[in-house]
N, C-alpha and C positions, 0 to 999 in steps of 0.2 A: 107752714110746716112742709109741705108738697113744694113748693119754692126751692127750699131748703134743700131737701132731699138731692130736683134735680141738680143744685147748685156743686152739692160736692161729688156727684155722678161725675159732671162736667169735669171738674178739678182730676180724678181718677182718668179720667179716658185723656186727657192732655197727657197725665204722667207719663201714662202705658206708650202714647205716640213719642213721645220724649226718649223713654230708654229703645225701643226699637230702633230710632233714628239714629242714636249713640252706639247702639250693637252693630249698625251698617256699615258706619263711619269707621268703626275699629275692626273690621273685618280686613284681614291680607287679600288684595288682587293679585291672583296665582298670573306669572307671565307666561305665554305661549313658548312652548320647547324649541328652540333654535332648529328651523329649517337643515337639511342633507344627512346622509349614512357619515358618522361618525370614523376619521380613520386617521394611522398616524402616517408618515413622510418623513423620508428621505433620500438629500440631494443625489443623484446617481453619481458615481466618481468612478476617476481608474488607478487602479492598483497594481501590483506583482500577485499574480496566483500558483501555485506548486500544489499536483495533486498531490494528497497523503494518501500512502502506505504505511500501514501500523502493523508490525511484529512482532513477538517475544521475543528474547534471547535470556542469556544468563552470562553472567561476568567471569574473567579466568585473569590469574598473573601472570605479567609475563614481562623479564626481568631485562636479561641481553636479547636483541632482537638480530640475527642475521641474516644478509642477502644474497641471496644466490642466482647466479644465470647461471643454468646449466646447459645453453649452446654459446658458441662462439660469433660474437655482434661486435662491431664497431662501435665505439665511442661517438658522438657526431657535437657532445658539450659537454661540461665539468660544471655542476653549481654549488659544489662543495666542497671544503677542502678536511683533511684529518684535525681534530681538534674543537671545528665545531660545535655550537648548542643548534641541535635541529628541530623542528615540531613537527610531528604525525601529519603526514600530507607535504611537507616540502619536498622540491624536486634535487636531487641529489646529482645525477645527471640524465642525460639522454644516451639512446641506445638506437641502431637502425637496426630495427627487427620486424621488418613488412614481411620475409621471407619466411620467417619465423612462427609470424603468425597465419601467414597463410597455407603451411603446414598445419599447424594449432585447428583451421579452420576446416580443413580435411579429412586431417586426423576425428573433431570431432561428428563432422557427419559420417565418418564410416563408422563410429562406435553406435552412434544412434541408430543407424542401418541396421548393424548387429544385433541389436536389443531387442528391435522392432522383429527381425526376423525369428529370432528367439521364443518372443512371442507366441510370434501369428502360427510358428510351427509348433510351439506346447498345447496350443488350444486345439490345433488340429489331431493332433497327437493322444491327448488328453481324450477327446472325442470318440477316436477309433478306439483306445483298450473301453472307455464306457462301454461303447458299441456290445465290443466283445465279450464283458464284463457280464452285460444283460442275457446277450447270447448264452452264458453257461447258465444261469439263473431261469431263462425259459425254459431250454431245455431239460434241466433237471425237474420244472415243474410237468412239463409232459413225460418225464419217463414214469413220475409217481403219479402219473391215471394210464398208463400205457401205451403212452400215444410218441415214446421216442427208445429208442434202446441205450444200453451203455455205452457200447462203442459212441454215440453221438454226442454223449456227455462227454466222453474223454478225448474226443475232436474237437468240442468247444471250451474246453478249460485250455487244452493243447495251443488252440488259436488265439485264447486271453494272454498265455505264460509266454507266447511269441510276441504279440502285441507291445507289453509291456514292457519285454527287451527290445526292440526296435523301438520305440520312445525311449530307452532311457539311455541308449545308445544314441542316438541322435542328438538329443538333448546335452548331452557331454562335451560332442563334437561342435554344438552351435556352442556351449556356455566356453569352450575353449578357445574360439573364435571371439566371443565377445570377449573374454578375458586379455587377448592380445592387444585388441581394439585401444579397451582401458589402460593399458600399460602406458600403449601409445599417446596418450590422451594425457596421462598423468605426468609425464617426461616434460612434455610442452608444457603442461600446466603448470609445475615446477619452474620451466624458464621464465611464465610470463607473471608470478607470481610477483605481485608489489611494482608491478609496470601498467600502464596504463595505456591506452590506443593508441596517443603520440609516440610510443616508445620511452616516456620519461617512465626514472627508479624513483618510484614515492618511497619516502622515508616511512617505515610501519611502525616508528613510535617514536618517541619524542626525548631526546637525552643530548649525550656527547656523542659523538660521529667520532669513533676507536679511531677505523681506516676505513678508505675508499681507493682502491682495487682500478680505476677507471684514468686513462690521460683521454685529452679529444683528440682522433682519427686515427688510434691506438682502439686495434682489438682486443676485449677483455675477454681473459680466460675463464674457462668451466670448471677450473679444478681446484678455485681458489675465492672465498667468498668476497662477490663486489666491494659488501660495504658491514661494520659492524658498527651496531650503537647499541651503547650502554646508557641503557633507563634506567629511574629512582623507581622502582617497583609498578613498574606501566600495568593500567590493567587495559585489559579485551573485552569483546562482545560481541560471543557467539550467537547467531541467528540462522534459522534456515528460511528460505522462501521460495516460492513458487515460480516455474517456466515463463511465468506470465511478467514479473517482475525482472527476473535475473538479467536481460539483456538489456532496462534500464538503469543499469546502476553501474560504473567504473571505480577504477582505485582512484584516491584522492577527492572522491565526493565527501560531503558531509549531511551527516541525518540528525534528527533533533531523539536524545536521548532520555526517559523519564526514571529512575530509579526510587522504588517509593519507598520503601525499606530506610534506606537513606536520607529521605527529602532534599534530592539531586536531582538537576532539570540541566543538560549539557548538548553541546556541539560534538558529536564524535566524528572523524575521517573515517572513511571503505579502507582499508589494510590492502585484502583479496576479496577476490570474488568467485568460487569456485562455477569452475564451464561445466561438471559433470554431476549430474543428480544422483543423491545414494538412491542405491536400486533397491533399498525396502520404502521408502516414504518417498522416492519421488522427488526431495526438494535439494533447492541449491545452497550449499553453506555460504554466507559472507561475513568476516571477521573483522572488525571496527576497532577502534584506537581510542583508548579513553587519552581525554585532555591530562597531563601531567598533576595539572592546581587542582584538579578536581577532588575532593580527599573524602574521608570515612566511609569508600566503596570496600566491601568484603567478598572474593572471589565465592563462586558459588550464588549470589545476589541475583533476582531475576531483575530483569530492565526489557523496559516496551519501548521500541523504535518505530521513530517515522521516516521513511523515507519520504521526500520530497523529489520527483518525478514532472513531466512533461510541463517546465516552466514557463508561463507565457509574462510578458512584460509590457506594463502599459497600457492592460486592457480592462473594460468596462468588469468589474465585478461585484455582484449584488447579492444582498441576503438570500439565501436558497428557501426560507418558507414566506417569500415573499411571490414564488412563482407559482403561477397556477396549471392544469395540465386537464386538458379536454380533446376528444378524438383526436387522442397524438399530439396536439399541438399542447406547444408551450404559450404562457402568454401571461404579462405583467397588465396592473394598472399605474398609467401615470395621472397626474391633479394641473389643470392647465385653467387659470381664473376659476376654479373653485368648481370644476366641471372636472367630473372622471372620464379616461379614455384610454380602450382595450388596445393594448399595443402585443401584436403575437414578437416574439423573440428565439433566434437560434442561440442556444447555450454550446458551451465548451468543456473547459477543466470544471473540476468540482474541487472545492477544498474542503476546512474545518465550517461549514454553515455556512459557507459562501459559493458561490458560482459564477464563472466565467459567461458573460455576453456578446457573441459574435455579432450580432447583429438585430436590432431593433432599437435599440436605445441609444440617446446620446449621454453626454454629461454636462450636468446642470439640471437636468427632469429631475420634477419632485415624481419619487416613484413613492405606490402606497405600500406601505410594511403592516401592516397592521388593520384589519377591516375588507381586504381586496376580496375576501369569500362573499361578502353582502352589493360585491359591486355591479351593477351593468355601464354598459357604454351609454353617457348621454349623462349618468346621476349626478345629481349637487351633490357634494358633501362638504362638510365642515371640518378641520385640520385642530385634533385636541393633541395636547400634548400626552407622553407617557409617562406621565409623572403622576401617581396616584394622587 
């Protein structure tokens, strides 16, 4: 019976080693997590980059378009004749107007002169009647404890009511001086309107060319407009912007246009480019040429412009949050056999989430987009895709 017992004990304790054995067999071996900082790459290349300038403006009609020179230039080419279909930005002809503009460029530093002086003498101005201002305010406060008499009040109100007329007299004679200034400014700005630094007549919209006013080495007149075209309902796009900008931009450039009202994305031409800042905001108007085909714009419509500025061609340019930035220095990582390396880099233009590379990088480096925050010089890492 004791035999017995231990016999099926035995049997039990075989079982038990049996399903253990089989629970070990079926168990998953976890594999070790792939070695290096995880990051993704790409090849460095070179491209065309234009830095963006983004503006507002608002849309206006504008039906017959015509040109006027109001000095008298010589013809110096003809690229058009009466009859033609012209597009916003063609050159119509040539003009030699160096003389012109270098008037234009006279003219407008004496206005800025004037404005400036304008100024710096308001502020001073402005200064003295405060001065003065306070002077009768003190003073009346010492006459009511005893400490000034009437007569001294009536000396200091005297010296404000003087004050005041001398600033506002003054003020007069600078604002009529700058007023001349402006005039001058305006005449020129008139003749070089819809012309460009070469001296070429950009066409400001896009139709039939009426007449054109102009033969080559024939002086065209001021009393009779160069050139007339008749557009199919051309619209515009008013914009102001900044000192900063204005002396980047000519007639005959082209900006990228976004109308969202519309769901309209377009190439507009520069028209004009105004040289003079309205004297309450400061900024410079420039008026743009909507393309003709472009259709279901409604005047009044706002529209965001980019200008496109300081173009470089050819050159290394890399994702912008791919750069990292430490005491001053810029600086990328590139992946070279599977080994990260700190490479510092001078940058240039900036554009839409891209950036220009002057130097540290070539093309062909796998550079890191992805992971370069967890990086040091020397690390393995391994190249995952970004593809979830």
């Amino acid at each position: 019976m004791k035999l017995k017992r231990l016999t099926v004990l035995g049997l039990v304790f075989v079982m038990l080693l049996s399903l253990t054995a089989c629970g070990e067999k079926d168990e998953p071996v976890s594999e070790a997590p792939a070695a290096g900082v995880a990051v993704q790459v790409e090849a460095v290349a070179a491209d065309t980059l234009a830095t963006e300038n983004k503006v507002s403006g608002m849309l206006a009609t504008d039906s017959t378009s015509t040109v006027m020179i109001t000095v008298t230039a010589k013809c110096t080419a003809v690229h058009a004749k009466a009859g033609d279909k012209v597009k916003a930005g063609d050159i119509l002809c040539t003009l030699d107007l160096s003389s012109t503009q270098s008037s234009y460029q006279a003219a407008l530093i004496s206005y800025n002169s004037a404005v400036q002086s304008y100024q710096d003498q308001k502020a001073i101005l402005d200064k003295q009647v405060k001065l003065a201002e306070d002077n009768v305010a003190n003073t009346k406060a010492l006459l009511a404890i005893g400490a000034a008499s009437q007569l001294e009040v009536d000396q200091a109100e005297l010296s404000f009511q003087s004050a005041v007329a001398g600033r506002n007299a003054t003020l007069a004679q600078l604002e009529a001086g700058v007023q001349n200034a402006k005039s001058g400014v305006e005449q020129l700005n008139a003749a070089l309107e819809n012309v460009d630094a070469a001296g070429n007549v950009i066409a400001p919209a896009s139709g039939t060319l009426v007449s054109i006013n102009a033969t080559e080495n024939v002086y065209v007149s001021p009393s009779a407009p160069l050139a007339v075209i008749d557009g199919e309902e051309q619209m515009t796009i008013v914009v102001s912007v900044s000192e900063a900008l204005v002396p980047k931009l000519s007639v005959g450039d082209t900006a990228s246009v976004s109308v969202s009202a519309a769901g309209q994305e377009f190439a507009a031409v520069i028209r004009s480019v105004e040289r003079m800042a309205n004297m309450q905001t400061k900024l410079y108007t420039v008026t743009l040429t909507v393309p003709a085909e472009v259709k279901g714009l409604l005047s009044g419509m706002s529209a965001d412009v980019i200008f496109h500025t300081g173009v470089a061609r050819d050159t290394i340019v890399i994702p912008t949050e791919a750069i990292l930035t430490s005491n001053g220095k810029q600086y990328v990582y590139v992946v070279e056999n599977d080994t990260a390396h700190y490479v510092e880099i001078v940058t240039g233009l900036t554009g839409s989430g891209v950036t220009e590379v002057v130097s540290g990088l070539e093309v062909g480096q796998q550079l890191v987009t992805v992971g370069q925050a967890y990086l040091m010089e020397g690390d393995t890492v391994r190249i995952v895709s970004g593809e979830a």
